[in-house]
C-alpha positions in Angstrom: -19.9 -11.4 -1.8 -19.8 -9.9 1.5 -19.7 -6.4 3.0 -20.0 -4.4 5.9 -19.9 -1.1 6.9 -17.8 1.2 8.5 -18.2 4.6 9.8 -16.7 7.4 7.4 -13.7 9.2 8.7 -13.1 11.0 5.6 -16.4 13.9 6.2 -17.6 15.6 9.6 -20.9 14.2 8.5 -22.1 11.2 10.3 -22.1 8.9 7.8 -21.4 5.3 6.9 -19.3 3.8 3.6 -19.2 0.0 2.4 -16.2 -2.2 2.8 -16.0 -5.7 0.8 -14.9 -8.5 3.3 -12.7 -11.4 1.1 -12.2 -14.2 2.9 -9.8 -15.5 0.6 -7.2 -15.0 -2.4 -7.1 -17.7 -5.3 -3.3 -17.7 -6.8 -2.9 -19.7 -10.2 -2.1 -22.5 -9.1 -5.5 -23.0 -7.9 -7.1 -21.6 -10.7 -5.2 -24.2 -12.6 -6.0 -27.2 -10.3 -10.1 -25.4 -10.4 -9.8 -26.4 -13.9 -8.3 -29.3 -14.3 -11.4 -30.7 -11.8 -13.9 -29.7 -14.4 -11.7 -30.0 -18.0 -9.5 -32.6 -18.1 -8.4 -32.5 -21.7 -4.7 -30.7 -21.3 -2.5 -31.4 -18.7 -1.4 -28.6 -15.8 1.7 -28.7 -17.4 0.8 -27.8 -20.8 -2.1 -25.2 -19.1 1.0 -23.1 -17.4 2.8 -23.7 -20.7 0.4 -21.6 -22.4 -0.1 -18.9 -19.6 3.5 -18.7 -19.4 3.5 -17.9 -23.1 0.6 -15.5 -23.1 1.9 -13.6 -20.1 5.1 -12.6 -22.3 3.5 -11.4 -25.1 1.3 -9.0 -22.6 4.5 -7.6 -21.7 5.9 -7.4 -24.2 2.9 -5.2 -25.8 3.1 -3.2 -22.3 7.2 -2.8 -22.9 6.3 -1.4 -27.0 3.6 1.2 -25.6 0.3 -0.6 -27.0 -2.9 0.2 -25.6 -4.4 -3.9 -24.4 -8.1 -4.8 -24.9 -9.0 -8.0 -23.2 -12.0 -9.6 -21.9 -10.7 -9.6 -18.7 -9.0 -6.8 -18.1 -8.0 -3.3 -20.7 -4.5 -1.9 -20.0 -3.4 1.6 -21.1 -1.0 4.4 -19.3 -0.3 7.2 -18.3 2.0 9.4 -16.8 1.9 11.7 -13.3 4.5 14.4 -12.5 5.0 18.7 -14.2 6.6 19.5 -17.3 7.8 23.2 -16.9 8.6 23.5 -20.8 7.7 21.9 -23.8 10.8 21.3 -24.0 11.4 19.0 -20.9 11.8 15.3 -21.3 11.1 12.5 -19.2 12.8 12.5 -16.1 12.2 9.9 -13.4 13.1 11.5 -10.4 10.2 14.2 -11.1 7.9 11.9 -13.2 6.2 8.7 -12.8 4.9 6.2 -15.6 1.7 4.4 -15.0 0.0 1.2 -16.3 -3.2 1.7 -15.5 -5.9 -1.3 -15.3 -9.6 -1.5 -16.0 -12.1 -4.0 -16.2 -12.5 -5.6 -19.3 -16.1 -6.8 -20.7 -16.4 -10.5 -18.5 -16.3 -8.5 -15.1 -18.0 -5.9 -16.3 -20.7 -8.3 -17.7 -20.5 -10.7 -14.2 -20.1 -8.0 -11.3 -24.2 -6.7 -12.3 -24.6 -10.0 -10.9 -22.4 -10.5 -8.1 -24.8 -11.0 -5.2 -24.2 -9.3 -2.1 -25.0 -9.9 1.7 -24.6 -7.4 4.4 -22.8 -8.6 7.5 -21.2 -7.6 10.7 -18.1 -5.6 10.5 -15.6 -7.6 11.6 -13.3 -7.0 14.9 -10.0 -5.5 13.6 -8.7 -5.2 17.0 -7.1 -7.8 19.6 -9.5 -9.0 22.0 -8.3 -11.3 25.0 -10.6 -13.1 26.2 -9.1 -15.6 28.8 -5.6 -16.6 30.3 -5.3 -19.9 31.5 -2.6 -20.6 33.9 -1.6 -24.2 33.5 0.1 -24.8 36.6 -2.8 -24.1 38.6 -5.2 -25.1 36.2 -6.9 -21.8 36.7 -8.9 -18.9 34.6 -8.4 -15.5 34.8 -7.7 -15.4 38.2 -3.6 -16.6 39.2 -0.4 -16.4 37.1 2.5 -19.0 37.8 5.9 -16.6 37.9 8.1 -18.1 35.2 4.8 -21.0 34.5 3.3 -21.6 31.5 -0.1 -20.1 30.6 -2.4 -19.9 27.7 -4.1 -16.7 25.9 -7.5 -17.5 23.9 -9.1 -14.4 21.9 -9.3 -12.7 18.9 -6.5 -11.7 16.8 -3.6 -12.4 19.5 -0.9 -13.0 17.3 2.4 -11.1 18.4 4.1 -9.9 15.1 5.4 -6.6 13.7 9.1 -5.2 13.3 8.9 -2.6 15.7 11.2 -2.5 19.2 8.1 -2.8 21.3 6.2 -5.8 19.9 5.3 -8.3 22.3 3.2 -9.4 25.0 3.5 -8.0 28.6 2.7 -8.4 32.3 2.0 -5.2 33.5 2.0 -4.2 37.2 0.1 -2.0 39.0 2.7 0.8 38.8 3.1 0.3 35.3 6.0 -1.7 35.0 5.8 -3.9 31.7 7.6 -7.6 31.9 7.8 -9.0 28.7 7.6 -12.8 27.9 10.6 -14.2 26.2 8.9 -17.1 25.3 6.4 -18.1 22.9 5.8 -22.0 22.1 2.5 -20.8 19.9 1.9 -17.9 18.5 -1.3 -18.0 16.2 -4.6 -15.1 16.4 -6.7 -17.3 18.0 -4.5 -18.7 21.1 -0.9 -17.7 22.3 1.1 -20.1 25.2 4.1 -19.0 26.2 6.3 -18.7 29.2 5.3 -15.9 32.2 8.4 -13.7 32.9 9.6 -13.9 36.5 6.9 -12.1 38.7 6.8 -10.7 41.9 3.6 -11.2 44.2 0.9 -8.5 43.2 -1.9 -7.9 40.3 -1.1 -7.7 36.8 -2.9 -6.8 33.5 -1.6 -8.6 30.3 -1.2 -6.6 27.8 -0.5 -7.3 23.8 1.7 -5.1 21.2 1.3 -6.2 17.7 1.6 -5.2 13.9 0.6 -8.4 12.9 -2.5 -8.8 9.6 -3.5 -11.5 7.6 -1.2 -11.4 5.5 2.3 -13.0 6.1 5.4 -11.0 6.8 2.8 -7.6 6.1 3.0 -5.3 9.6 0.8 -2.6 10.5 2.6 1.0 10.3 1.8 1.1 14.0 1.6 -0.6 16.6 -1.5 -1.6 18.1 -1.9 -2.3 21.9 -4.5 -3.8 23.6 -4.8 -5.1 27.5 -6.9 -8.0 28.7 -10.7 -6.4 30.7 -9.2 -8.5 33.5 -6.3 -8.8 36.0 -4.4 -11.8 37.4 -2.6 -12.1 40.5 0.9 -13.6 40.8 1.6 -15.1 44.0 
């Protein structure tokens, strides 16, 4: 297991707290097919069969109020929110049931250990590191007005629900152009369509929500311009 630090915002102390990189998230399906590779006695069919089955009763023990002690994971609740008498009951617009999760004796038993290696943090932030104009065959130096061009970096991808999410040519004044088009869109290299330019310098610059996770958007929106500038002819 990996982790990394990252400076504490939390204390005016100058001080440092861990952060556990995953690299990836295992759904059931893939538990199922993990299993199926090493334990071929029951079919995936019969496997989701019993989970199915199992995963009822757990609710329906949650739904009846009982306490759940398993080796994975204990479940038990608990409820947030002011009573003003002893009279008061249960009202949901004040008060707010929880099902509260702990780990149950396996993790406790395996995370003791869970080896762990110290790495790097990793960048969180959009870096462009190159723009290729492909009508000149060039680097970092021209833009084609209305040519194609590619973007190579770190975490380019343009995503995010906000108004202002996209990616920009921005002249010396100021003036932000934004590109309509986008024929790739990924973190790692972005082509698209340059807006119509006039001749001058420009700096390309990148608004984006987008995470690792699909269809998730940052609350804001995070910009970041290219260290270099290109010139449109």
């Amino acid at each position: 297991m990996k982790y990394y630090l990252s400076e504490n915002r939390l204390t005016d102390e100058a001080n440092y707290t861990a952060r556990v990189l995953t690299e990836r998230t295992i759904n059931q399906d893939e538990l199922i097919e993990k299993m199926l590779s090493k334990r071929n006695l029951v079919s995936k069919t019969d496997i989701v069969a019993v989970l199915n089955s199992y995963y009822e009763e757990i609710i329906e023990s949650i739904e009846e109020g009982d306490n759940i002690n398993l080796p994975i994971v204990k479940i038990g609740y608990s409820i947030s929110g002011v009573f003003d008498t002893e009279e008061d009951s249960f009202n949901p617009d004040i008060h707010k049931l929880h099902v509260n999760l702990n780990s149950g004796k396996l993790i406790n038993e395996v995370k003791e250990d869970i080896p762990l290696q110290k790495i790097t943090a990793p960048i969180t932030s959009t870096l462009i590191n190159n723009c290729k104009d492909i009508t000149s065959q060039t680097t970092n130096t021209t833009i084609t007005s209305n040519g194609l061009f590619e973007l190579n970096g770190v975490r380019l991808k343009v995503d995010g629900d906000k108004e202002e999410v996209g990616l920009y040519f921005v002249a010396e004044d100021g003036t932000e152009t934004k590109v309509q088009y986008l024929a790739q869109n990924s973190f790692k290299r972005v082509i698209g369509q340059a807006p119509i330019l006039t001749t001058g310098t420009y700096k390309i610059r990148i608004k984006t929500q987008a995470t690792n996770n699909s269809g998730q958007f940052l609350k804001e929106v995070r910009i970041s311009d290219a260290p270099f500038v290109v010139t449109a002819a």
